[in-house]
N, C-alpha and C positions, 0 to 999 in steps of 0.2 A: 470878524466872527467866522468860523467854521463851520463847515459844511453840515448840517446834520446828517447822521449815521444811520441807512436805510437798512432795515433787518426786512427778509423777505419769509414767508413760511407756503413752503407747497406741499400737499398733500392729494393723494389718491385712496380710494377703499381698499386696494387688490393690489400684488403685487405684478400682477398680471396687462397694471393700466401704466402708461408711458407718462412720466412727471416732465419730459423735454417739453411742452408747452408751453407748461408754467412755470420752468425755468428760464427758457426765454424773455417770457415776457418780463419777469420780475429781474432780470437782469436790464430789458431796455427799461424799468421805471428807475434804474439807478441806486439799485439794493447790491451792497457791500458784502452783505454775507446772505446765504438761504440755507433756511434748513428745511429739509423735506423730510416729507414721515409718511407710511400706508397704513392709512389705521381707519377704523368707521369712521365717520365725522358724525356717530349717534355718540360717540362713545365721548364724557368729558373730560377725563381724565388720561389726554395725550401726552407719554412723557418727554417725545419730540417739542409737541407743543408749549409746555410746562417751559421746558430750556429756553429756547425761542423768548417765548414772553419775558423770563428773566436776566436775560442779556441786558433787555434795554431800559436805559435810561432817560429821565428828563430831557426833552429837547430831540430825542431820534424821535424817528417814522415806522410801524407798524404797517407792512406791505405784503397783499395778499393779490392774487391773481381773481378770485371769487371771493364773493362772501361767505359761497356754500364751502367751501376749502377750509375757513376758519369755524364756522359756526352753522350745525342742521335747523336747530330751534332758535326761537325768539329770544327765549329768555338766555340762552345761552349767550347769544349777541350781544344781546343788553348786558352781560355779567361784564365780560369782554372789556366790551370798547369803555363802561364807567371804568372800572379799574384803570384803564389807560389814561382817561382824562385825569384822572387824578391822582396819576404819577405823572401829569404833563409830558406825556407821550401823543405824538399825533397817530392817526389809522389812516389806512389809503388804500383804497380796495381799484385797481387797474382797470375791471370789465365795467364796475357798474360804473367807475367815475367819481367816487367818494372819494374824499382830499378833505381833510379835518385842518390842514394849513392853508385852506384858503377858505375867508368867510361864510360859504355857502355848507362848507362842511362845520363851519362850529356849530352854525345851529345845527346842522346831524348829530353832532355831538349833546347839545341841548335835548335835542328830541329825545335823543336815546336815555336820559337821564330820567327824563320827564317817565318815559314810555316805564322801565326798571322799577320806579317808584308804584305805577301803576301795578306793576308785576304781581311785586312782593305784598302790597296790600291786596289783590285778589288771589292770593294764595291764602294769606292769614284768615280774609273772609270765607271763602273752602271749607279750612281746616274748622274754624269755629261752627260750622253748621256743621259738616261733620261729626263732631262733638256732641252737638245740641240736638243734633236726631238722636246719637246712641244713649246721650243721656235720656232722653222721650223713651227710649225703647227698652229702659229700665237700666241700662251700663254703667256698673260703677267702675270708678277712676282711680288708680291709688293701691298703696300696700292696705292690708287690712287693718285693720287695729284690734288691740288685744281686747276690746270691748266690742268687735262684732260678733255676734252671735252665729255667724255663719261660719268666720272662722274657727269657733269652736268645736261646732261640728262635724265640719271636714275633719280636722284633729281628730276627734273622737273615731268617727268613721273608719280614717287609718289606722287607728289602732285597734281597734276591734278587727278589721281583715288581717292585721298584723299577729296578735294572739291567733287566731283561728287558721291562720299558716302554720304558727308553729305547734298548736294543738295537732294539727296534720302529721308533723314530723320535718318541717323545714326548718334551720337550726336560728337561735337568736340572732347571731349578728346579721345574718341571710334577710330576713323578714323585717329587722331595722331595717336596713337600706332598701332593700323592693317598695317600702311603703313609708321612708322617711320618715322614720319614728327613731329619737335616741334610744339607744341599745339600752341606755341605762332604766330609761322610762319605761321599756317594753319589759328590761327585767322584774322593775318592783312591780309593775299590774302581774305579770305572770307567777311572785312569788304565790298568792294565795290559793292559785290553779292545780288540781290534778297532775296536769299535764308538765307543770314545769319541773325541773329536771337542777338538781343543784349545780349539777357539772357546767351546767351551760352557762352562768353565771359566775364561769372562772375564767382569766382568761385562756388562751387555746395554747401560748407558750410560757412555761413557768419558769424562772430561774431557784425556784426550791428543790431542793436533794432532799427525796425521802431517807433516814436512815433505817436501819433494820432494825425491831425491838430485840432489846435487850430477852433473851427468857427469860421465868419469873423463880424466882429462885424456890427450893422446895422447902415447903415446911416440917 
């Protein structure tokens, strides 16, 4: 059997901090290849990191000089190392001494499952109270439906500031769009109006040639 294939990941915040540490050391834990990257570790979305993790397969080692190098939050850890476990990848973290290929790290590995689980159900608990206070606090959820009464309203509302723009002198397509009202809709309420204007109710580029009348012949 073959050596498993040690993948090393180091990173720093600033380009300004020295990664020869942690390549060191991740070189004496027996990692083949290391990728380093200077990125927040708040940030989750590392595209060093991203690479890294997809390299490796079934049976390699996931090797980090810190924990904090690969992961700032809990739950980010937890996101982490389950996805490893189940692509049957082992983790091995150098400072703290974590080794997921030796029994004391599988239950790490356990924990961290167990701990994930925890996570995501106290988030969803969160989000549902969340919910259940703004519903308490009158908030409704959802598109409107054609049978609220509120949406009607609004509607209406709009189109009344919509007429009354153009009663102003702002032009029909203008006052459709500032107040979201079809041009069309805004033309037939505005046929019966003083204010409305035939012209504007054409469009603004015609492909019709007026010709010139014939004179009318003399009697």
């Amino acid at each position: 059997m073959s050596d498993p294939y040690i993948i090393g990941y180091a990173r720093t915040s600033t380009r300004q901090q020295d990664l020869g540490i942690q390549r060191i050391a991740l070189e004496k834990a027996g990692c083949t290849r290391i990728f380093e990257e200077q990125e927040s570790g708040a940030k989750r979305d590392r595209a060093v990191l991203a690479q890294a993790l997809d390299q490796l397969r079934p049976g390699d080692i996931f090797c980090v000089w810190k924990i904090d190098r690969l992961a700032r939050s809990l739950s980010h850890l937890l996101a982490i190392v389950e996805d490893l476990h189940k692509r049957g990848i082992q983790f091995k973290s150098v400072t703290e001494s974590f080794d997921t290929t030796t029994p004391s790290g599988e239950a790490f590995f356990q924990i961290c499952g167990v701990m994930a689980q925890l996570e995501r159900k106290l988030i969803e608990e969160r989000r549902e109270a969340g919910l259940e206070k703004a519903r308490a606090a009158g908030k409704k959820f959802g598109r409107r439906s054609a049978a609220d009464p509120t949406a009607k309203t609004d509607k209406s509302g709009a189109l009344a500031k919509a007429m009354l723009a153009v009663s102003r002198g702002q032009s029909l397509t203008a006052a459709a769009k500032e107040f979201k009202i079809a041009r069309t809709t805004l033309t037939r309420h505005m046929a019966g109006t003083d204010e409305f204007r035939a012209e504007d109710s054409l469009p603004r580029v015609s492909n019709v040639v007026s010709l010139p009348k014939k004179p009318a012949k003399a009697s």
